[in-house]
Legacy VTK file of the C-alpha trace (Angstrom):
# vtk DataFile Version 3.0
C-alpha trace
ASCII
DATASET POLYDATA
POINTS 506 float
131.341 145.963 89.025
128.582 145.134 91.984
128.389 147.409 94.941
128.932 144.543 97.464
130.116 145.689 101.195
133.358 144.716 101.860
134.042 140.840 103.988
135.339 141.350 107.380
138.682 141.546 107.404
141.120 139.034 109.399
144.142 139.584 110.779
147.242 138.106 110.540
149.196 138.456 113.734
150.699 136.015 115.637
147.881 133.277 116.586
145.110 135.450 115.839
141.839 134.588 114.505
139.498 136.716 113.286
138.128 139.282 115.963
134.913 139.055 116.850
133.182 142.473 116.518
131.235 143.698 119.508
128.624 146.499 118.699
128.021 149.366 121.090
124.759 150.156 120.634
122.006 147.263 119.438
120.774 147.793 115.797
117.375 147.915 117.091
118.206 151.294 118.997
121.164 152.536 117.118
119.292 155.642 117.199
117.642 155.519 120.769
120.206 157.901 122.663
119.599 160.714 120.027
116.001 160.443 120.154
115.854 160.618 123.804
117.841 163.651 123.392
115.829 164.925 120.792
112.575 163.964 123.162
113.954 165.006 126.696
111.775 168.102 126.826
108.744 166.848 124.843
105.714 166.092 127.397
103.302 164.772 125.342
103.780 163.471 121.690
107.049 162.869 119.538
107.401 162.506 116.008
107.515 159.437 114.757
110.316 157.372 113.110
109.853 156.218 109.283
111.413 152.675 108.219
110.580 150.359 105.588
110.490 147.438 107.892
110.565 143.785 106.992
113.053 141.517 105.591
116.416 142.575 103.640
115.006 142.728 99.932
115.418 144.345 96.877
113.225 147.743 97.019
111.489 148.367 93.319
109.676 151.144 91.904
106.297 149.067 92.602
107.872 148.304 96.399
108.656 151.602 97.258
104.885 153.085 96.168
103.700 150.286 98.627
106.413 152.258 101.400
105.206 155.595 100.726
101.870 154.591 100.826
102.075 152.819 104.500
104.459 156.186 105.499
101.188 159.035 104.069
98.924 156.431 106.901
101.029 156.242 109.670
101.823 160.752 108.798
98.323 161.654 108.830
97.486 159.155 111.811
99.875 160.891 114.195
98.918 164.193 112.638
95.573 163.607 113.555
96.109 163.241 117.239
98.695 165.438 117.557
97.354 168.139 115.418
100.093 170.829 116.590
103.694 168.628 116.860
105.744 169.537 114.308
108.099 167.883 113.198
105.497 164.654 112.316
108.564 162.298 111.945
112.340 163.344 112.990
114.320 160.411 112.122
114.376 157.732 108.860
115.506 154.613 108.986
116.179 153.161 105.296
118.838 150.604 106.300
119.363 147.170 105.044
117.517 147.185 101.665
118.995 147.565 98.541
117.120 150.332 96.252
116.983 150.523 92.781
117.248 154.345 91.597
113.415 154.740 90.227
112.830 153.417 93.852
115.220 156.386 95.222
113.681 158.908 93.096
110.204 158.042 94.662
110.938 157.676 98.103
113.262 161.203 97.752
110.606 162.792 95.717
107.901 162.412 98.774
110.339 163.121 101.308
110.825 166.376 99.926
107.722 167.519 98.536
104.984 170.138 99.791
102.578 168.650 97.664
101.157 165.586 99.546
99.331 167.615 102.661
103.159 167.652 104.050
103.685 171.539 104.569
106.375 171.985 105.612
107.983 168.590 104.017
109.075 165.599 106.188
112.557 165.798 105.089
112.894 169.149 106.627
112.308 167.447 109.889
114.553 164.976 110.157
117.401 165.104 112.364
118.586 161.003 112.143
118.911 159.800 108.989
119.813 156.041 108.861
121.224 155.128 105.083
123.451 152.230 105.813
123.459 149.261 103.850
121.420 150.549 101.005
122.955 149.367 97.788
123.820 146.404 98.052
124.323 144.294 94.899
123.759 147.399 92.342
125.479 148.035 89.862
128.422 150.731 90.917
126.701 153.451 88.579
123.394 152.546 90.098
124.740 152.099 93.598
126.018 156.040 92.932
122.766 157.638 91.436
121.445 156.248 94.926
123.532 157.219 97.316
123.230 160.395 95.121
119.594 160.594 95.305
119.331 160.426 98.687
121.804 162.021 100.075
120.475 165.577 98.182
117.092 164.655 99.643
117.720 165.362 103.298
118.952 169.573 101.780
116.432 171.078 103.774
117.209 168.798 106.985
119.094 169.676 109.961
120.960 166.291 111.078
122.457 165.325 114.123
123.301 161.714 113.563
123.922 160.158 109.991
124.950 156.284 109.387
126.131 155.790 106.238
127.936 152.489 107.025
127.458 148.907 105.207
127.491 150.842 101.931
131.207 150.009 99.837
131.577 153.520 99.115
134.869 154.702 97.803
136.388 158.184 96.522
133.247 158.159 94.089
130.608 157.535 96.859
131.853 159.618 99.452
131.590 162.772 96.911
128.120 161.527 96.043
127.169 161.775 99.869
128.654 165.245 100.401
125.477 166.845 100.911
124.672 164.813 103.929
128.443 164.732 104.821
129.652 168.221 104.787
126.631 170.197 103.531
124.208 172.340 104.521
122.242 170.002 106.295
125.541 168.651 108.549
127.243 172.020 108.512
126.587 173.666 111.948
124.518 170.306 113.764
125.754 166.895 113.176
127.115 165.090 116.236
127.152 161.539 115.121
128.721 160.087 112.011
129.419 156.342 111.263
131.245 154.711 108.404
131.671 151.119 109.127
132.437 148.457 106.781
132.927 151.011 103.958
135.847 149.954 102.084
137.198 153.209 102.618
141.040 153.211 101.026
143.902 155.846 102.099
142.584 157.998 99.518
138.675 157.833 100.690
139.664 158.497 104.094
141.395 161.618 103.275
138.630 163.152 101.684
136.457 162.239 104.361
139.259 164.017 106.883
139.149 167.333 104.644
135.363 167.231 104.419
135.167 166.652 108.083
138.238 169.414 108.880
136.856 172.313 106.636
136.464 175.622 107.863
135.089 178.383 105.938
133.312 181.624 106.891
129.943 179.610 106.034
130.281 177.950 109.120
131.554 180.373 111.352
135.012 179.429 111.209
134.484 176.020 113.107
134.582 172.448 111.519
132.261 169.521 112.012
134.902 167.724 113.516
134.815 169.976 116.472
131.014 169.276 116.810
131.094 165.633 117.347
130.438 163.512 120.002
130.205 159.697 118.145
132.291 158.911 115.405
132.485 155.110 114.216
135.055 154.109 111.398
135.399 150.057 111.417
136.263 147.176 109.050
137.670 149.830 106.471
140.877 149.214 104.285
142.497 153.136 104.649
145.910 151.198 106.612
148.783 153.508 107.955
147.702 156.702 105.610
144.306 155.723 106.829
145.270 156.455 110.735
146.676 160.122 109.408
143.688 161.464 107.685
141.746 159.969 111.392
144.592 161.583 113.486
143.329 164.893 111.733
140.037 164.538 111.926
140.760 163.625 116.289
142.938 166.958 116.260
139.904 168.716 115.382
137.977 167.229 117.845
136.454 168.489 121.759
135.482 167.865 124.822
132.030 167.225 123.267
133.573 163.354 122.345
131.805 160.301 123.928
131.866 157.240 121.704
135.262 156.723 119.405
135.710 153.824 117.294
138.713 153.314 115.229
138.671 149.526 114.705
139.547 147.044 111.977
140.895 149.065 109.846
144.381 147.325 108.208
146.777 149.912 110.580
149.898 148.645 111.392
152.555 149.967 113.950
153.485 153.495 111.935
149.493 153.678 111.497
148.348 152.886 115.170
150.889 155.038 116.393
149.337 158.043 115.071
146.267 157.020 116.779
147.372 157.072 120.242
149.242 160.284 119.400
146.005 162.168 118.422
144.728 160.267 121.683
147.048 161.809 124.060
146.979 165.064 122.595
142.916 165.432 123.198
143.776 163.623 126.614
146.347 166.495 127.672
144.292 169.194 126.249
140.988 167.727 129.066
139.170 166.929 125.530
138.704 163.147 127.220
136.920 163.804 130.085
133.524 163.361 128.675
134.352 159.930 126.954
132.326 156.681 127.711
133.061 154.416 124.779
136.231 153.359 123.225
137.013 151.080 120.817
140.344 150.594 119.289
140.222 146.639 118.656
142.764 145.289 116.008
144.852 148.026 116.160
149.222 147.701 117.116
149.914 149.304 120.020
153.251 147.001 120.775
155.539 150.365 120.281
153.049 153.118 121.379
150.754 151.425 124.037
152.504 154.371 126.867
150.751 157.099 125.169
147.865 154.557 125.161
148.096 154.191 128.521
148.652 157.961 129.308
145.427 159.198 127.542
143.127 156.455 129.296
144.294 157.642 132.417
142.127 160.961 131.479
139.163 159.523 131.060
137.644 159.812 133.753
134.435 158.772 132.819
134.874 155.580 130.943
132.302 152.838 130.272
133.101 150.843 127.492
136.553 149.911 126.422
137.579 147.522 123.718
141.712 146.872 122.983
141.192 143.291 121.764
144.158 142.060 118.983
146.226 145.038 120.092
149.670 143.033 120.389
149.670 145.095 124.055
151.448 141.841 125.470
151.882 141.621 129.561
154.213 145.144 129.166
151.198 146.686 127.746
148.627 145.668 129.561
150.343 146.652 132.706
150.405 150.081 131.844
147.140 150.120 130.499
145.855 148.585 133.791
147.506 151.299 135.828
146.144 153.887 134.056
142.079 152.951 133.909
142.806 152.634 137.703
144.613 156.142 138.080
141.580 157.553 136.112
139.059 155.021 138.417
136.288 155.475 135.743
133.091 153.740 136.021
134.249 150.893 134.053
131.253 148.500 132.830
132.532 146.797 129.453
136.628 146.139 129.100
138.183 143.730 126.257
140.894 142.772 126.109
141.355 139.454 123.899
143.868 138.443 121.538
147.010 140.298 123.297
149.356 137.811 124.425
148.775 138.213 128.108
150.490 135.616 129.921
150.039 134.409 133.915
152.442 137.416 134.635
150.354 140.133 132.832
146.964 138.486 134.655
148.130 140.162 137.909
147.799 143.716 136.455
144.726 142.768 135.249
143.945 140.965 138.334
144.706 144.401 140.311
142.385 146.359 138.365
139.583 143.831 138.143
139.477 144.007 142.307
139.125 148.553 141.704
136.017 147.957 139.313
133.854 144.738 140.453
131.001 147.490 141.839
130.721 148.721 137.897
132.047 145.706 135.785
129.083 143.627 133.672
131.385 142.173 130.751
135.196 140.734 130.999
136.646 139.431 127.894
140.211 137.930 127.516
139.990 135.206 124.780
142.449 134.030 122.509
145.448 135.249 125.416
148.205 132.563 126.990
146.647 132.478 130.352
146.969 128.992 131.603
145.627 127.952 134.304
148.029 130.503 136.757
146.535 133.037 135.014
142.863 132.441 134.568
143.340 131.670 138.888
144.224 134.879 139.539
142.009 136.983 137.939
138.669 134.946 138.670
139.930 135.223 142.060
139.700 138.886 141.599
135.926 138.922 140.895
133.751 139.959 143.920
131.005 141.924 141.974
127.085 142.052 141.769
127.435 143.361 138.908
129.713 140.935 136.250
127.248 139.643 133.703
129.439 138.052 131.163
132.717 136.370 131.570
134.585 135.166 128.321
137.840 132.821 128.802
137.991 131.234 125.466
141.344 129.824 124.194
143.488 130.644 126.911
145.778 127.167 127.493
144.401 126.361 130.367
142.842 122.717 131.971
141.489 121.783 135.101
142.788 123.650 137.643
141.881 126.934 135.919
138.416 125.628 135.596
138.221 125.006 139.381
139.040 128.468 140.207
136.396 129.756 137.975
133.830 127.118 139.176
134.823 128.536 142.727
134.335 132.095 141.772
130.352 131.105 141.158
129.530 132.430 144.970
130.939 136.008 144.073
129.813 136.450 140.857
125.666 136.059 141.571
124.147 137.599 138.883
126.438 136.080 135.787
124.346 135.277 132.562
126.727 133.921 130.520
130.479 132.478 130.527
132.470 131.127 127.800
135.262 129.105 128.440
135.629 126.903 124.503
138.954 126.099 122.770
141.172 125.127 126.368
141.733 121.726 127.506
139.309 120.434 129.845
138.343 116.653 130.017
135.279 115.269 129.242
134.990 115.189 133.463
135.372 118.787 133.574
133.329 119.344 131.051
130.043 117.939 133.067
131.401 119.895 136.299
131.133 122.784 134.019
127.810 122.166 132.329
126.050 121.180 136.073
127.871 124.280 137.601
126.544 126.929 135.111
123.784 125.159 133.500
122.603 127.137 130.592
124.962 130.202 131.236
127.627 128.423 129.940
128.134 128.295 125.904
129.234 125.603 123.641
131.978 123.465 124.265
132.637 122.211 120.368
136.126 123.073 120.276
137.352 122.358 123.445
140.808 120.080 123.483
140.549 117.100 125.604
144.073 116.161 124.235
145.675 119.252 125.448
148.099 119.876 127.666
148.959 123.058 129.476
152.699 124.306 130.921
153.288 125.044 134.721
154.242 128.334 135.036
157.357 128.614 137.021
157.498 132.201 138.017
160.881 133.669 137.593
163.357 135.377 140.243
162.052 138.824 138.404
158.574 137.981 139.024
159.022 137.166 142.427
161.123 140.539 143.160
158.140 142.666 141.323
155.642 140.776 143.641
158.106 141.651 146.783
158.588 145.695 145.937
154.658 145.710 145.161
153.433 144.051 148.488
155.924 146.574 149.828
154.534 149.284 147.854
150.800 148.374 149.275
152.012 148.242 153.272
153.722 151.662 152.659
150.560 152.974 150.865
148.384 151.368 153.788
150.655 152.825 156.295
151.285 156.354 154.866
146.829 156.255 154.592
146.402 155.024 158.040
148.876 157.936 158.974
146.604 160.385 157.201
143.766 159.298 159.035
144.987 159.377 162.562
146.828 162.846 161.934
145.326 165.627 163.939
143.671 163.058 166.143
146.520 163.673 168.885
146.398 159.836 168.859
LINES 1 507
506 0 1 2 3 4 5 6 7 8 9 10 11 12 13 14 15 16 17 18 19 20 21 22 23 24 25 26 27 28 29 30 31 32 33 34 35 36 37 38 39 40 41 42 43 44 45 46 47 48 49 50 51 52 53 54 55 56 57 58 59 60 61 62 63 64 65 66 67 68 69 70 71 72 73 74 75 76 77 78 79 80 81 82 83 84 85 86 87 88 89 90 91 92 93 94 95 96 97 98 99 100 101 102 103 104 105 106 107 108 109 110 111 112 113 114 115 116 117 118 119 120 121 122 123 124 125 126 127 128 129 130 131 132 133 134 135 136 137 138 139 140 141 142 143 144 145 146 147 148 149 150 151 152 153 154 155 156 157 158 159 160 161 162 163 164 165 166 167 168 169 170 171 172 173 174 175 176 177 178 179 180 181 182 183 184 185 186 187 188 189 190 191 192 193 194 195 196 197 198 199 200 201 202 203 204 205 206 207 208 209 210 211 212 213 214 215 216 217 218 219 220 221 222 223 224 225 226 227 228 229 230 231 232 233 234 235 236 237 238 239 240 241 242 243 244 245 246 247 248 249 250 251 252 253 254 255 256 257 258 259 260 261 262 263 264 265 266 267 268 269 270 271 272 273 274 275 276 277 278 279 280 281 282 283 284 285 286 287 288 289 290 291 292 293 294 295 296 297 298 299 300 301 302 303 304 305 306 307 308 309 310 311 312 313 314 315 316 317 318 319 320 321 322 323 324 325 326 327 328 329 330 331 332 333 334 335 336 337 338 339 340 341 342 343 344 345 346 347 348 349 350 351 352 353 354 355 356 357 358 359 360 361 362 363 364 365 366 367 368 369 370 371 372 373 374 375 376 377 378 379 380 381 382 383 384 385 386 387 388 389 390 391 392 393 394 395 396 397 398 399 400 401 402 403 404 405 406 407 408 409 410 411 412 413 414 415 416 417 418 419 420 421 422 423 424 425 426 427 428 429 430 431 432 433 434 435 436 437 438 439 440 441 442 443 444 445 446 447 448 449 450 451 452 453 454 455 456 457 458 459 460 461 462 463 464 465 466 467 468 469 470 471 472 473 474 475 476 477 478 479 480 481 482 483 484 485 486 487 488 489 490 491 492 493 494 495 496 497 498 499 500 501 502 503 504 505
């Protein structure tokens, strides 16, 4: 059996494609925020971070002696000039090479000796410890003697962020990473923990949940859980039993959260609804306040998305927000809308592809586009039934300095949606890049396009010249809803102007 990560998954809901996964933080500084943590206080020198650099390879024995060579100069350089900063080096970054275990052993070996000049050893230092995607194409008892190997080599450590992601793990893997997991090492300081693209089943994620949800006099009667600010579990296969062991792990969980992602994971209705359960619990309980990212994409919220919408409307300080393939529908995404504008958090990054919004749900989403154009810089709603009704009305909502990227892909809509956008231009002044592929524009629109946003606008390969879109006709619901709202806003704008002028005497 070969230790291969697992292929992103697709999904198989109603005209969905495969969602296109949008990372946080850039793997060049997946580690950035905790070092500037780590460094906030530190006037002069930091330690340095150790990485094998290069291409993705195959590390050897004869490889790894060349690493741990390069690793003793770049120690004893930084020693040198900064004769008193201990630790030398805080973080290691070993992802995206594939080690054989006499290459392990070495690289473990020097990270936790006293015997190279190292006193005390590096490995007692670090505090980010980056082991994702490491065993690749081994051999499963190899791939295990490695994760193994290196997981008992950060012991003496005291980590606050681990990424064990990219590495197809299972039962058998996750109780050869314990030490770094649950251990001593993790016990009473780590904050961040990600296990993306895993493979993790029902069963793995359970034993992840009780490792995570332990208490013991050891560590004071807390959990790790309760210490965590990130936690990232994506592209995993743990489905509906999956979203119970996470629901306990999110019980356990406080006000110290900031960056959630439960994403991709096979979780159907039953599954998902546990999700926004644990979600409105930590919401009611004020454990939401502190939360900037969240990322819930490919999850079904069709039967659940009002305790959705009642624990976004606690987080207060919001930045990042992903609900694409969420089967919210216009129903949904109404009460989602209301909600993020209720909690009016500073909103930068919202998705919301792949949910069947229609022209009728584009007003909600119109409504809260106009509260959040001084903090928006990416809108995404590809793969929805916009049309060109739609699409109108919420470009016509944009009025921000800030928008950066605007994504409009596959939405059923033709020329007169791609006017409104082209008009939008003026209000949207610093825009880098807009995607508008897979609707039906002519070749003619097409140019108008291209000479409009000149190299901010992607490819056009799959664009339907053939298509045709529907009119909307909006129905005599529709048309009441818009009636009581306008009424709703004059009574709002009355009952403010009222507040203003009392005590006046005007």
């Amino acid at each position: 059996r070969m230790f291969i990560p697992p292929l992103p998954k697709t999904t198989n809901h109603h005209k969905r494609q495969e969602v296109k996964t949008i990372k946080i933080h850039p793997l060049d500084n997946i580690f950035k925020d905790t070092k500037d943590k780590l460094n906030q206080y530190e006037m002069t020198a930091s330690p340095i971070t150790l990485s094998p650099h290069g291409e993705r390879e195959v590390v050897t024995k004869d490889k790894a002696e060349e690493i741990i060579s390069k690793w003793k100069a770049q120690l004893e350089a930084h020693r040198e000039k900064n004769p008193s900063l201990s630790p030398l080096c805080d973080t290691i970054d070993l992802s995206d090479k594939s080690y054989t275990i006499e290459a392990a052993t070495l690289i473990a070996n020097f990270l936790t000796s006293t015997e190279d000049g190292f006193n005390p050893s590096i490995a007692s230092g670090i505090k980010i410890a980056g082991l994702n995607d490491i065993i690749a194409s081994r051999m499963e008892e190899e791939g295990l003697q490695v994760l193994k190997t290196f997981s008992e080599a950060f012991e003496s450590s005291t980590l606050i962020e681990l990424d064990l992601s990219d590495n197809a793990m299972g039962s058998k893997g996750v109780t050869q990473c314990q030490t770094v997991l649950a251990g001593k090492p993790s016990l009473h300081s780590l904050e961040k923990l990600s296990l993306c693209n895993n493979g993790l089943s029902e069963y793995s994620m359970n034993e992840i949940a009780d490792l995570l949800t332990a208490t013991s006099e050891e560590n004071g009667g807390t959990c790790i859980a309760q210490n965590l600010t990130k936690i990232h579990f994506f592209n995993n296969m743990s489905g509906n039993e999956g979203c119970k062991a996470f629901e306990r792990i999110m019980n356990k969980c406080s006000d110290k959260l900031t960056d959630l992602r439960f994403s991709s994971t096979r979780a159907r209705r039953e599954g998902s609804s546990h999700i926004t359960k644990a979600l409105l619990i930590l919401a009611t309980a004020g454990k939401l306040a502190n939360l900037t990212h969240l990322d819930l994409a490919d999850n079904s919220f069709p039967e659940c998305y009002s305790d959705l919408a009642t624990a976004l409307s606690h987080c207060v300080n919001l930045q990042y927000l992903n609900l694409k393939d969420c089967i919210l529908a216009d129903e949904g995404v109404k009460e989602v809308c209301a909600a993020i504008m209720k909690a009016n958090p500073p909103l930068a990054s919202i998705y919301l592809g792949a949910n069947e919004i229609t022209p009728k749900g584009a007003k909600s989403v119109a409504k809260l586009l106009r509260t959040i154009n001084g903090t928006i810089e990416v809108f995404d709603a590809e793969q929805n039934e916009l049309s060109s009704a739609g699409v109108t009305r919420i470009v016509q909502a944009f009025d921000s300095t800030s928008l950066k990227k605007l994504v409009l892909n596959e939405n059923y809509f033709a020329e007169n949606g791609a006017n409104a956008v082209m008009e939008c231009i003026q209000k949207v002044p610093n825009l880098e890049l807009i995607s508008l592929d897979g609707n039906f524009f002519s070749e003619e629109v097409v140019d108008k396009l291209t000479e409009t946003f000149g190299v901010r606008l992607t490819e056009m390969e799959e664009n339907d010249v053939d298509g045709e879109e529907e009119e909307e006709e909006e129905s005599e619901e529709e048309e009441e809803e818009e009636k009581a709202e306008s009424k709703e806003a004059i009574d709002e704008s009355v009952d403010a102007l009222a507040a203003a002028l009392s005590g006046t005497g005007i």
